[in-house]
C-alpha positions, 0 to 999 in steps of 0.5 A, spaced: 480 546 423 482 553 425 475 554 429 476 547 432 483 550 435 480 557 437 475 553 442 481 548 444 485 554 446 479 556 451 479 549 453 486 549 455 485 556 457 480 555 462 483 549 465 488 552 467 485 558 470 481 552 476 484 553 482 489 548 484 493 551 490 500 555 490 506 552 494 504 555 500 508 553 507 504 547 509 497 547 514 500 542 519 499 544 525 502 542 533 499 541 539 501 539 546 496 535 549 499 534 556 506 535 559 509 531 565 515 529 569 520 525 568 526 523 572 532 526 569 535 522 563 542 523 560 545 528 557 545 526 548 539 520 551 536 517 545 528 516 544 527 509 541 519 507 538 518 500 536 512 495 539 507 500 542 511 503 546 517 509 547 524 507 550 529 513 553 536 511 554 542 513 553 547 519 554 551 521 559 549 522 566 553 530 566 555 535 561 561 533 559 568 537 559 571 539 553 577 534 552 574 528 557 569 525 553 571 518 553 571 519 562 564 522 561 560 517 566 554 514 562 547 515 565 542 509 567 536 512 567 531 508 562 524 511 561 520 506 558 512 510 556 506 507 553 498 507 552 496 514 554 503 517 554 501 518 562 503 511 564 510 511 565 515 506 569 523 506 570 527 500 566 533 496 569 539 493 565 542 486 566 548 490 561 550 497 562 548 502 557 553 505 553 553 513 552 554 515 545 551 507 543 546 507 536 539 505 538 534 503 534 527 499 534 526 493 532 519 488 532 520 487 539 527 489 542 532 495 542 539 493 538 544 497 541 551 498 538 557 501 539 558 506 545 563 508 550 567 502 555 567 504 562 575 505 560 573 510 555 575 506 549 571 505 543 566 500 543 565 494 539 559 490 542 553 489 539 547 487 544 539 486 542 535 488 548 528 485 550 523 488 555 521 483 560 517 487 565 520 491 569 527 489 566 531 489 559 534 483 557 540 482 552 542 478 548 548 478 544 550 480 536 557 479 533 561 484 534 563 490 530 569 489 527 571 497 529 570 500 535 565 507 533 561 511 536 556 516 535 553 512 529 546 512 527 542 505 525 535 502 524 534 495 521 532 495 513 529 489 510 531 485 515 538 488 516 542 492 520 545 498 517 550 502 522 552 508 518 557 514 520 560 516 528 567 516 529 573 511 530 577 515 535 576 520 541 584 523 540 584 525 535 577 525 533 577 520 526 570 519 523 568 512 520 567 513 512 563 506 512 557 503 513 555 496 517 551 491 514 549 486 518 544 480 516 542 475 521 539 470 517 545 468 513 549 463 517 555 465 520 552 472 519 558 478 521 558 485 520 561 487 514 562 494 510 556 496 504 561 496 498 556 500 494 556 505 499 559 512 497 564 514 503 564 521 501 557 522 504 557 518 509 563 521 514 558 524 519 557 524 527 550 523 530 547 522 524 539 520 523 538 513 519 531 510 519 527 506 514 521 507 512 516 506 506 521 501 503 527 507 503 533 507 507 535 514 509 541 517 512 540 525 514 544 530 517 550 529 521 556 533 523 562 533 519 569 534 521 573 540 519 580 539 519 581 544 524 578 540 530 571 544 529 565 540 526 559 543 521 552 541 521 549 538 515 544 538 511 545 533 506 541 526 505 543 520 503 538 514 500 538 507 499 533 502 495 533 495 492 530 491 488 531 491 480 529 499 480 533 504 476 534 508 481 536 503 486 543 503 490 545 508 494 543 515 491 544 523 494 538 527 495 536 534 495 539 537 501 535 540 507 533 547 507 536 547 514 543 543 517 539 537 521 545 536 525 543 536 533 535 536 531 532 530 533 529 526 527 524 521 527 518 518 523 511 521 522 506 516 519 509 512 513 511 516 508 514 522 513 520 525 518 519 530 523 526 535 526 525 538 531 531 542 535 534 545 530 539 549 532 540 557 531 548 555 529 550 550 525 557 549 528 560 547 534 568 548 537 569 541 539 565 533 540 564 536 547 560 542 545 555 537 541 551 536 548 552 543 551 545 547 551 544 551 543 539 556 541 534 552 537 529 555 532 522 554 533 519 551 527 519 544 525 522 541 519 518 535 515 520 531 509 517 527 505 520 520 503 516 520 496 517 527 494 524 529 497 521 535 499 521 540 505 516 544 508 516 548 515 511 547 520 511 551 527 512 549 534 510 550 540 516 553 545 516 546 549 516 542 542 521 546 540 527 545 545 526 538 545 532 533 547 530 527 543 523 526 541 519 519 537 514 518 533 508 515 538 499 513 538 496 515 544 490 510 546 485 513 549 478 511 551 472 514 546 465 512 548 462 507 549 469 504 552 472 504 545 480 505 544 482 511 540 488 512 537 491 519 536 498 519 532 503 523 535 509 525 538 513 525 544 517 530 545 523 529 551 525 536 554 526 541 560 521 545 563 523 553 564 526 550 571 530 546 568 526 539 571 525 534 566 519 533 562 516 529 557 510 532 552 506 529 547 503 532 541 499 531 537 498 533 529 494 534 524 492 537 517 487 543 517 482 539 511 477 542 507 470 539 506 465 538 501 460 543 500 452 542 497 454 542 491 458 536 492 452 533 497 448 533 492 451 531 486 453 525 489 446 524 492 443 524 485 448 519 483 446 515 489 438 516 487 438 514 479 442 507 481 436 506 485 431 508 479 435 503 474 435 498 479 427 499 480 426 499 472 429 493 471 426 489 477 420 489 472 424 485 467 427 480 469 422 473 469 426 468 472 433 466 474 436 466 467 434 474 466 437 475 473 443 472 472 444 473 465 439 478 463 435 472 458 441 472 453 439 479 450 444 484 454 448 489 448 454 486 447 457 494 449 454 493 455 456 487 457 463 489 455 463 495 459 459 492 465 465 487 465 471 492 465 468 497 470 467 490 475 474 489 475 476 497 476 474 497 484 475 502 488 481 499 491 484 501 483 482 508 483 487 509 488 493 504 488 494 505 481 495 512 482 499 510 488 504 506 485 505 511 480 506 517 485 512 513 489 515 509 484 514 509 476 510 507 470 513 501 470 507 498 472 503 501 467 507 498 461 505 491 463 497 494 462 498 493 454 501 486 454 493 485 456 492 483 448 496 478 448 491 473 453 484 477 451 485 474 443 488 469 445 480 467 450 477 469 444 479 465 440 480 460 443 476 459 450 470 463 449 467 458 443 468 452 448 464 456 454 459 459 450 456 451 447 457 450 454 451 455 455 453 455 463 451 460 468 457 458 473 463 458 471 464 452 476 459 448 472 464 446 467 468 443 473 463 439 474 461 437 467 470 436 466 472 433 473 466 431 478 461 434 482 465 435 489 471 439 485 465 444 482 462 444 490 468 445 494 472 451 488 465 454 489 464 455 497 472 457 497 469 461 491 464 465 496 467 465 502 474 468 500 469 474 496 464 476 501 468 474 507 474 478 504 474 482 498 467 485 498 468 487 506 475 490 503 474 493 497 468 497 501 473 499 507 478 501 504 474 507 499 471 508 505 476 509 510 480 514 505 474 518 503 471 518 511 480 521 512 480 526 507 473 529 508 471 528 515 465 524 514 464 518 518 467 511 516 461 508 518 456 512 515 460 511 508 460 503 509 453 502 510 450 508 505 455 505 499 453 497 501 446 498 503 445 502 495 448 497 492 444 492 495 438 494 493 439 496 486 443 489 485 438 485 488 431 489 486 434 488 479 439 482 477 445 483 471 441 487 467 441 492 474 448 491 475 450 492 467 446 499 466 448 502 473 456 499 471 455 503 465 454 509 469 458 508 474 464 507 468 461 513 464 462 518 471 469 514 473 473 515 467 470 521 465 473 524 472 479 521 471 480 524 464 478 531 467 482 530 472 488 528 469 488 534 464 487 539 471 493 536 473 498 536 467 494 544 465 495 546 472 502 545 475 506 550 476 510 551 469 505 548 465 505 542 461 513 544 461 513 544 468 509 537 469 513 534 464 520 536 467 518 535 474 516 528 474 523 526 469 527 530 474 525 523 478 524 519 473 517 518 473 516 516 466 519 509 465 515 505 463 519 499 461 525 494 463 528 490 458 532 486 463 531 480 466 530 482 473 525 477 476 524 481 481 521 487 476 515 486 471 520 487 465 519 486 457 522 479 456 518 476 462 512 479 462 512 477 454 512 470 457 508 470 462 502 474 460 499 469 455 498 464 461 494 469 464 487 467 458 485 462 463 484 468 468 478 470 465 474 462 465 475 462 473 472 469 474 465 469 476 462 476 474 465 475 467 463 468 465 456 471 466 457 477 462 459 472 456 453 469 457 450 475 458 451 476 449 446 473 444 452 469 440 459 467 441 461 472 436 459 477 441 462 473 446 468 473 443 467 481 442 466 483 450 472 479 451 478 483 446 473 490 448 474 489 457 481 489 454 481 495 449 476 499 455 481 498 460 486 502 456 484 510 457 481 508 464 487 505 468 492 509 463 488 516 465 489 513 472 497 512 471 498 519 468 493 522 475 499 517 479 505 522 476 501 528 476 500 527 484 507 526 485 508 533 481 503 536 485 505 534 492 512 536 489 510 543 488 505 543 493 508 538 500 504 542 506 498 539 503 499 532 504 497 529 511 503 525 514 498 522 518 496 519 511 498 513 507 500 514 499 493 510 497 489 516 500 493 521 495 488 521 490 482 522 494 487 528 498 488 531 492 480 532 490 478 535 496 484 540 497 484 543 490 479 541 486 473 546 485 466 544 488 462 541 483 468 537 480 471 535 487 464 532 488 464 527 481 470 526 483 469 522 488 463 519 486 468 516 481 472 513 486 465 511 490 462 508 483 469 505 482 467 501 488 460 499 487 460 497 481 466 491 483 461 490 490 454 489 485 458 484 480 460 480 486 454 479 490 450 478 483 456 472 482 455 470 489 448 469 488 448 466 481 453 460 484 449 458 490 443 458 486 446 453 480 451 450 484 449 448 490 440 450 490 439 446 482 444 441 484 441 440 491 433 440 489 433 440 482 424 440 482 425 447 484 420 452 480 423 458 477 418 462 482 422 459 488 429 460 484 428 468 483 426 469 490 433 464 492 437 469 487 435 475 490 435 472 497 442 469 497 444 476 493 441 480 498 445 476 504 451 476 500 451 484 500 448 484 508 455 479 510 459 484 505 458 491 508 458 486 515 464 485 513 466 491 513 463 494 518 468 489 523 474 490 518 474 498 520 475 497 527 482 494 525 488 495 521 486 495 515 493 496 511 494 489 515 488 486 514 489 487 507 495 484 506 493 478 510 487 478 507 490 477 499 495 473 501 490 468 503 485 469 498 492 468 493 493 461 497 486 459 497 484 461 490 490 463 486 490 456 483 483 457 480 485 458 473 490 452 473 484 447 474 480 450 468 487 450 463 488 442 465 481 442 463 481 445 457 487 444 455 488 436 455 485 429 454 487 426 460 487 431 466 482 428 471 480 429 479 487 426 482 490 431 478 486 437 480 487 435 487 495 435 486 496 441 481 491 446 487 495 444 493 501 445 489 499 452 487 498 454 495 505 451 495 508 455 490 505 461 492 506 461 499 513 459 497 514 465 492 511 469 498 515 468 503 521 466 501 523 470 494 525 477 492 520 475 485 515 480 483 508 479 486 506 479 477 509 473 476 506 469 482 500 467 477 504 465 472 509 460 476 503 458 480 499 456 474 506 453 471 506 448 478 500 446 479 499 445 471 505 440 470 503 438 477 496 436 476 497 433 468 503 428 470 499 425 477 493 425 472 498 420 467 500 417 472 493 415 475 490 413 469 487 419 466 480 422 464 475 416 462 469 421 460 466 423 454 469 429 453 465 432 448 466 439 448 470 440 454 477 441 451 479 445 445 483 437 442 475 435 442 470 440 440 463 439 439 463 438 432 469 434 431 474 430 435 481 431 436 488 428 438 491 426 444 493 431 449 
């Protein structure tokens, strides 16, 4: 035992002696692009981002006078800049644009409040303004039910949040309040935020913006007794939904006072502030707008982290005036639009004339090496090797589909397991942890629930069924058109959408965080996977999935020990950080359907054993085994085998959040949060681990694209080539096996290869909205099947479309978690489909065999 612990302590000795680098003030660097004139804008304009484009509006048309502010004549110049930053045109108003009013973006039009009248007097109009040409048009909102300006707002969840600003010039009031309006309720009016704390929101001139799901009030000046202001560095934020630390909450203060930077977004997670003034006092209102000494460095704050960290401006940058967040388009070769993240900043040259500059900015990134490179070519080589050794084994389209029945039970579970871990998951995972919470991890051990239940329960019905496609059971259970069309919506919704994603997005990531070119990627990952799946069938794919899965949990357990070894403090200091922000709650046991609590889950996760009967690649695998004993094995251990993976992947996600804690320089702002973890490898890990480790992100991926394009191929080949031309040889249906898998991976990587030139954060969104419509409904069909005596195809019919029903309503219309839409979909479509089947007569097939009342061996009651 002592030995034992000896060679630990080295262990853990040398862990923690791997570079991870120290806290160091950030590699993000700002660049002026180009700088151009401008006509002159008012004095304490604002610059509002929103469709494409940038809008400066605003302010006052001259400096104005201590003590005359409220008879400051407003400015009426409107700037509006797009595309290059180089097209610039002036906008006209049908409603004059009150100085000192609260601007912000919102879809395709400016929301303008408060202000100053002509007369001086506090303003309480509320307007949304709408490019049309050349020209801004309003549109009225109910009015404020107090006159403020100098307010800051932004739209948040569908709501207006107007936050700060005074309520009198003489003498000077600030308004303690913020106002929420929400146009969708009817009679919808300004009304104050109860949950709101007034002791932090009395500021003037705030910056309040959404973003990533949080709202956020920064800086500000407060109002000292004495008539002078302070400029502050303090940070307010608001997040709903069921989570612990929803509602408003203060954070860590600025390192600096933000009152009279300009504040605006960088990419999604990210604030810039810039103008930070020398001295953060002025003697009155007035002064605010006066010219200040400013420093020259940036400020960039991270909505997930909390933290600050200071990056260096150019000179022009730094005097800014007000500045928003803006992509350039330029044209690439071959007349192709790039778009280039930046800023524009809104300022005067040393002659005073006005000026506008962009700047982009970007993340010195580090590289792999050869070492890397050859690691993750050696990977890439046995797979190819494996698929060719068991090209020589399979005889016929059984062994190519479900490797003759002779597959080990461990390999089939494992093989299950790693082709349900995309890609996709190596990242998310990681992802939701380092912006939230282990909450989600907590559902992961709810999983035994469905997988006993499967195995004791559907799997012996699946196994005396002796089936290749899961849809067969449809066509045995219902009719042949119901098996066809679950089928083609089967295929079309995995090789048109989700092998095209869960090959992109990995791709885009690793392509982002180590230069590499994302089409290089895409093809070389499809194109591997390809030919070891085609070449070799499921036994192909079983073997190279037990690699893969061998390499990816692996990495992520070492991974997860560096990062715990590695931070800054230690274990003690891991664990402090990530309790300081709540890192480590795992379960709620309250009854919050929009969270995944206890008591909900524990209701809904049994509905969930039916999952597996619509889910092609694991059918096989079932199949795959010599007996229902087996079966019933790789059915309980794609469940336990989940469990050191997924949980390493949680852990890794809170570890991410400690890292880019200590460490929030290293985290490109141009990024999203689900590139995190590939970020983290390439910039602090060491050559040789950095290089298996993204391997592990890669195999992650190929492993779910080689099981979809073997299911793709094994549902063409039996449900649509065996039912269409049944005198088929076994020659001809190996040689249409390894055609139609072939053609799903070509289509697949096509896919792809199109989505790359898109958004694909969008993409994906949209893409698995319409997969949950279209197939969500799946396991509903099979549990109407196999759960009752009298479901038939009328009843079918109805229980999918009111699935597609439930979902999209759940979707668009609900607060409800996304974990419970299968369950509830299934609930529907289940009660739905058995009473239409009762109302139209039932099932008259004999069902033998297909239903747990009627096992082959023995008939059953009634259901």
């Amino acid at each position: 035992m002592k030995l034992q612990m000896k060679y630990w302590g080295l262990l853990a000795a040398l862990l923690t002696m791997l570079p991870v680098p120290a806290a160091e003030a950030g590699r993000m660097t700002v660049v002026t692009h180009g700088t151009h004139p401008v006509p002159a804008a008012g004095i304490g304009s604002s610059a509002v981002a929103f469709d494409g484009r940038v809008i400066r509006l605003g302010g006052f048309a001259a400096q104005p006078e201590a003590g005359k502010l409220a008879s400051a004549p407003g400015s009426e110049t409107i700037l509006e800049i797009s595309r290059n930053a180089q097209e610039r045109r002036p906008l006209k108003s049908t409603v004059r644009i009150r100085p000192l009013a609260a601007f912000a973006g919102t879809g395709s039009a400016i929301v303008m409040v408060g202000g100053l009248e002509p007369d001086g007097a506090l303003s309480r109009k509320a307007q949304l303004l709408h490019p049309q040409g050349d020209i801004l048009k309003s549109e009225p909102l109910p009015e404020l039910p107090e006159g403020i300006a100098a307010a800051g707002i932004a739209e948040f969840e569908g709501r207006y949040y107007l936050a700060g600003g005074v309520t009198s010039l003489e003498p000077l009031r600030v308004n303690r309040k913020i106002y929420v309006y929400d146009p969708a309720l009817p009679q919808a009016r300004w009304e104050a935020d109860a949950g709101a704390p007034e002791s932090g929101q009395g500021r003037i001139l705030p910056f309040l913006s959404s973003q990533n799901g949080l709202l956020t009030l920064f800086g500000g000046w407060t109002a000292n007794p004495d008539g002078t202001l302070t400029a502050s560095s303090s940070i307010w934020r608001l997040k709903t939904g069921g989570w612990k630390d929803a509602g408003w909450r203060e954070c860590a203060p600025a390192p600096a006072p933000l009152g009279g930077s300009c504040g605006f977004r960088l990419g999604v997670t990210h604030y810039g502030f810039a103008g930070l003034r020398s001295t953060p006092s002025a003697d009155s209102f007035a002064a605010l707008f006066a010219p200040a000494p400013v420093r020259d460095t940036m400020l960039v704050y991270s909505n997930v982290t909390d933290r600050f960290f200071e990056v260096p401006l150019p000179p022009e940058a730094a005097m800014a005036e007000c500045a928003a967040e803006f992509a350039r388009v330029l044209t690439g070769a071959g007349g192709r639009n790039i778009s280039e993240p930046g800023v524009l900043f809104f300022g005067t040259g040393q002659a005073g004339e006005p000026l506008v500059r962009f700047s982009g900015y970007r993340v010195e990134k580090s590289s792999l090496n050869w070492v890397d490179y050859s690691l993750i070519g050696a990977y890439l080589a046995l797979l190819v090797w494996i698929g060719l050794h068991f090209a020589r084994k399979g005889k016929d389209s059984s062994d190519y589909f479900v490797g003759g029945h002779k597959m080990p039970m461990w390999v089939a579970a494992i093989s299950a397991q790693a082709a349900g871990a995309s890609g996709i998951t190596m990242m998310a995972l990681p992802a939701m942890a380092y912006q939230s919470n282990l909450l989600y991890w907590g559902m992961l051990f709810w999983g035994i629930i469905p997988a006993v239940l499967s195995a004791v329960f559907i799997i012996p019905l699946v196994r005396k069924l002796n089936i290749v496609s899961c849809y067969e059971y449809l066509d045995a259970r219902f009719a042949r058109g119901i098996r066809q069309f679950a089928s083609a919506l089967f295929v079309i919704s995995l090789v048109f959408i989700r092998l095209g994603v869960v090959t992109l997005l990995p791709a885009m990531a690793i392509a982002a965080v180590t230069g590499l070119n994302v089409y290089i990627c895409i093809i070389l990952t499809g194109a591997i996977a390809t030919l070891y799946t085609v070449v070799g069938g499921i036994n192909s794919v079983a073997w190279c999935d037990v690699f893969q899965f061998i390499i990816m949990t692996g990495g992520a357990l070492l991974c997860m020990v560096l990062m715990v070894c590695g931070a800054d403090g230690g274990i003690s200091g891991f664990i402090d950080v990530a309790a300081k922000y709540d890192k480590w709650t795992m379960y709620d046991f309250s009854w919050d359907w929009t969270m995944p609590t206890v008591w909900l889950c524990l209701l809904t996760t049994p509905l969930t054993m039916f999952n597996g009967m619509s889910d092609q690649g694991f059918i096989q695998r079932v199949m795959a085994v010599k007996d229902v004993r087996e079966a019933k094995q790789v059915t309980v251990w794609n469940f336990l085998l989940a469990l050191p993976v997924q949980s390493a992947m949680w852990i890794i996600g809170v570890g991410l959040f400690v890292f880019f804690y200590q460490n929030p320089g290293l985290f490109d702002p141009t990024l999203a949060p689900d590139s995190a973890f590939p970020q983290f490898i390439v910039e602090s890990l060491p050559a040789g681990i950095r290089g298996l480790l993204i391997i592990g992100i890669v195999a992650a991926s190929m492993s779910t694209i080689d099981a979809g394009m073997n299911s793709v191929g094994a549902v063409l080949v039996t449900d649509f080539l065996k039912v269409w031309k049944p005198e088929c040889s076994e020659k001809a249906l190996l040689f249409f096996s390894r055609f139609f898998t072939f053609l799903a991976g070509a289509l697949g990587t096509l896919a792809a290869v199109v989505f790359a030139t898109f958004d694909a954060g969008s993409l994906w969104v949209s893409f698995s909205k319409v997969t949950a419509l279209l197939i969500g409904g799946f396991p509903s069909i099979f549990m109407l099947g196999m759960l009752t005596k009298r479901g038939n195809t009328a009843g079918v019919i109805a229980g999918w479309i009111v699935s597609m029903a439930v979902v999209y309503f759940v979707q668009e219309y609900t607060d409800i978690s996304f974990v419970y839409y299968p369950a509830l979909a299934l609930i529907a479509a289940f009660a739905v489909g058995y009473l239409v089947s009762v109302l139209t007569g039932g099932s008259r097939k004999d069902l033998t065999g297909l239903t747990v009342f009627t096992p082959t061996e023995q008939g059953g009651t009634e259901a």
